[in-house]
C-alpha positions, 0 to 999 in steps of 0.5 A: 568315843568317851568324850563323845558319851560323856557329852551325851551324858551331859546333853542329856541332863541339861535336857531333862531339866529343860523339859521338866524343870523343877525335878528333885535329884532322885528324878533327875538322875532317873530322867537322865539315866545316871546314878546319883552320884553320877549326877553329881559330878556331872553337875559338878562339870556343867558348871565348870563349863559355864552352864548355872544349874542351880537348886531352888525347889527343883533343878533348873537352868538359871543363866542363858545356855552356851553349847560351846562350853564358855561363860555365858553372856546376856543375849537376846531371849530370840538367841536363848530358844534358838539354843534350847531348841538346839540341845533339844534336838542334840539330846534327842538325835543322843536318845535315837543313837542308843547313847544312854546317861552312862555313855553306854547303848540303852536297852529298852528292856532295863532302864536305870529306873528298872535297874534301880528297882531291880537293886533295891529288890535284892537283899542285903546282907551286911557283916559288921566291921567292928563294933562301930559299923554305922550301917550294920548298926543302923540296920539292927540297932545292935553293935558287935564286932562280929556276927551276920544280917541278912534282910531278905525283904522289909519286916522279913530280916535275921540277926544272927550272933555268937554264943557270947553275944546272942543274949545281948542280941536277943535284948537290944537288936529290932531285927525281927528274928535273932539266931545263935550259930556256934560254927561261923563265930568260931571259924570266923565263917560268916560269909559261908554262913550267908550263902547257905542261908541265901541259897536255903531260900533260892537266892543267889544275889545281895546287896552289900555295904561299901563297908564290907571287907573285902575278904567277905566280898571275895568269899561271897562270890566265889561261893556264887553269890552275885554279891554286888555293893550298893554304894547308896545303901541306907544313904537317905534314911541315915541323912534323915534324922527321927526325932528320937535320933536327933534327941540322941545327937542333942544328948551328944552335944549337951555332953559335949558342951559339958566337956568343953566347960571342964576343959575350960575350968581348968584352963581358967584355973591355971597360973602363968609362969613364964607363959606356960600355964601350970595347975597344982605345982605342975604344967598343965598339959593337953593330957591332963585336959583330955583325962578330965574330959573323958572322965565327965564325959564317962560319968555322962554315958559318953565317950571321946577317945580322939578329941582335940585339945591343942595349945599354940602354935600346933593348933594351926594344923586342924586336926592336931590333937594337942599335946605337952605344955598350954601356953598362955597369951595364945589359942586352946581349940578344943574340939570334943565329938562324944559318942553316946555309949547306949545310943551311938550317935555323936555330937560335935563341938569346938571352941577357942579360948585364950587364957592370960592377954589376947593378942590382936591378930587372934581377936581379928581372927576369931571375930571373923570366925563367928562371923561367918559362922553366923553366915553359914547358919543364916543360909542353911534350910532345906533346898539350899546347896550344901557348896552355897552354905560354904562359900557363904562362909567362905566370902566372909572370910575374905571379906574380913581380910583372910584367906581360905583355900576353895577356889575364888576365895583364896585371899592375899597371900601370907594370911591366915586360911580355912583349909577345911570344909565348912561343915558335914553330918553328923550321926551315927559317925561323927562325919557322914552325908552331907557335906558342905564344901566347894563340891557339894552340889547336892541340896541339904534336906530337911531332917539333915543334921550338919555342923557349921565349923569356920577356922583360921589357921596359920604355921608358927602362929597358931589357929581358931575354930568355932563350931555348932552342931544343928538341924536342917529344918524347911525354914532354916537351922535349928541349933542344938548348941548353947554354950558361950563362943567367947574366947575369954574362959571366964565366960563358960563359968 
């Protein structure tokens, strides 16, 4: 019976888009009664099988059909309607069975519109997990460890902080009105505090974050509350960004620009001896780099705890942060994703230098790094999968004799690979929606703003990566980056 439903799931996507082609993903997922996430994987296996849905101003079916699942061939337009008249009538015979986009009996009472409607009518309550919640951040504007929101309904939402954070609150939070409550800080009762506050209103369901511990879930439905998680909560608003976001995420990345010339200073400064790099009498360490980048970010309003300054060959694993001794003749990625101290929004940028000679096989790798850098930010604007941006990339690659992991795209064996994805947004988290890797069927929107981020990598040699940081606009890509991409250092001076 599963596999029975699933088919009808998937007739039934396949026949709304033949019926109206041309419908965004909102209204397909609502056409064929599934979540948006369902909808992806489902377009997703729909391609596995041979069918080319693709996204141009709307979701259409651009290659001939082949209800056996097979990859279609070219076959007379006669045979073409034949086949659509047949999933026509496949899907209708589905909808008459009572099998809806879940696999599940349809009730004419709820569809998944009303269920929808009926989800985004409940309130929401979030209970921070630290101060780097991005969705309790986005909602009040306020970082806290602690401390309770409930928006019963647009314009109508509460704040409420502890005695030693209410002031703070009171200054820098936008909910409309902001509460002190002495009793959940102090017993860490946070939940038991949004169920008195719910039921003081006759309310006995919310919405919560995928954040949320599960701790707070737990206690929330065990006090009655049908506390249900919206995995989709402020997905769309936090994609789009205002522009007073996005002067945020450009502060960012100036800051981080700034921090990769530093780093770059000093590694342009540095003698050679016996291939290791020193500064001032001593070897010049990824430590030492990471303390002088911090202290200018610092002295910016940023920081950036976590970031990459790795020597070779360690730097052939992407997210090795660097440690010990720079060697000379060989790659420095210096990958920094400041976060604004005040704005909490990030930037992110990456750079490869090499100070001393730069071998051959580095300069091949690094020219075709920027080339399909180059590729993937000549295919970005709005309507554009974010899968086509990385394949795009991902065929330069192979086209210049390297290799990556998507399938299709593999390369020969034994040379260097990206085994990353091509990019991802950037925000109030340095990574978030949307992606841009080989299963990311979902179109980029404009207002996005996503890294594009090629790297070759290969154990015991080493590796490069250069990334930007920009906006998804109707028309194309605008690029909040400006610093050189060069790997001479003497350029970033």
């Amino acid at each position: 019976m599963n596999r029975a439903r699933r088919l009808a799931r998937l007739l039934n996507i396949l026949a709304a888009i033949i019926a109206e082609p041309g419908l965004n993903p909102l209204e397909l997922a609502e056409r064929a009664g599934v979540s948006e996430r369902q909808l992806r994987r489902d377009l997703s296996q729909l391609r596995e099988l041979g069918y080319e849905v693709a996204y141009t101003s709307g979701y259409e079916v651009q290659e001939k059909l082949n209800l056996e699942g097979r990859a279609p061939s070219r076959t007379p337009k006669r045979v073409y309607e034949q086949q659509v008249e047949l999933l026509q009538a496949v899907a209708q015979a589905v909808g008459s069975a009572g099998l809806g986009g879940d696999g599940t009996a349809r009730t004419r009472t709820k569809s998944a519109r009303a269920r929808g409607r009926a989800m985004k009518s409940k309130p929401i309550v979030l209970i921070p997990t630290g101060e780097t919640d991005a969705d309790f951040i986005h909602a009040t504007g306020f970082a806290v460890e602690t401390g309770l929101y409930i928006r019963y309904a647009v314009g109508d939402d509460v704040l409420v902080a502890s005695p030693l954070e209410i002031d703070r609150a009171r200054a820098q939070s936008k909910a409309k009105q902001v509460l002190e409550d002495r009793q959940a800080y102090v017993h860490a009762s946070w939940a038991g505090l949004a169920t008195t506050m719910l039921r003081e209103r006759g309310i006995d369901s919310a919405r919560v974050s995928p954040r949320l511990h599960a701790v707070h879930l737990e206690e929330l439905r065990a006090n009655g509350i049908a506390a249900e998680v919206d995995r989709d909560l402020f997905r769309a608003e936090r994609r789009h960004k205002s522009f007073v976001e996005a002067q945020a995420i450009q502060a960012s990345q100036s800051a981080a620009e700034a921090a990769v010339v530093e780093v770059v200073r000093h590694l342009a400064a540095a003698e050679i001896k016996d291939g290791i790099l020193w500064s001032d009498g001593r070897p010049l360490t990824s430590e030492l780099l990471y303390a002088r980048a911090q202290l200018l970010l610092g002295e910016m309003g940023h920081t950036c705890p976590d970031m990459i300054i790795a020597g070779s060959p360690e730097c052939a694993l992407p997210h090795y942060r660097g440690e010990g001794q720079i060697r000379a003749n060989a790659p420095v990625i210096i990958d920094i994703f400041p976060v604004g101290r005040a704005s909490h929004y990030h930037g992110d940028l990456t750079r490869t230098v090499v100070v001393g000679e730069i071998p051959e096989e580095f300069r091949r790798m690094h020219t075709a790094a920027l080339q399909a850098l180059d590729a993937g930010i000549e295919t970005i604007r709005a309507g554009v999968l974010g899968k086509d941006v990385h394949l795009a990339v991902c065929q330069v690659l192979v086209d210049r004799g390297f290799g990556t992991t998507s399938t299709g795209y593999e390369g020969s064996e034994g040379v260097p690979k990206m085994n990353h994805s091509t990019g991802h947004g950037v925000g109030l988290e340095v990574h978030e929606e949307p992606s841009l890797r080989e299963s990311s069927t979902g179109p980029l929107e404009e207002g996005d703003v996503v890294t594009v981020e090629p790297g070759l990598y290969k154990l015991g040699l080493g590796g490069v990566r250069v990334e930007d940081t920009g906006m998804v606009t109707a028309n194309g890509f605008h690029n909040f980056t400006t610093l050189t991409r060069s790997l001479d250092p003497k350029d970033y001076l």
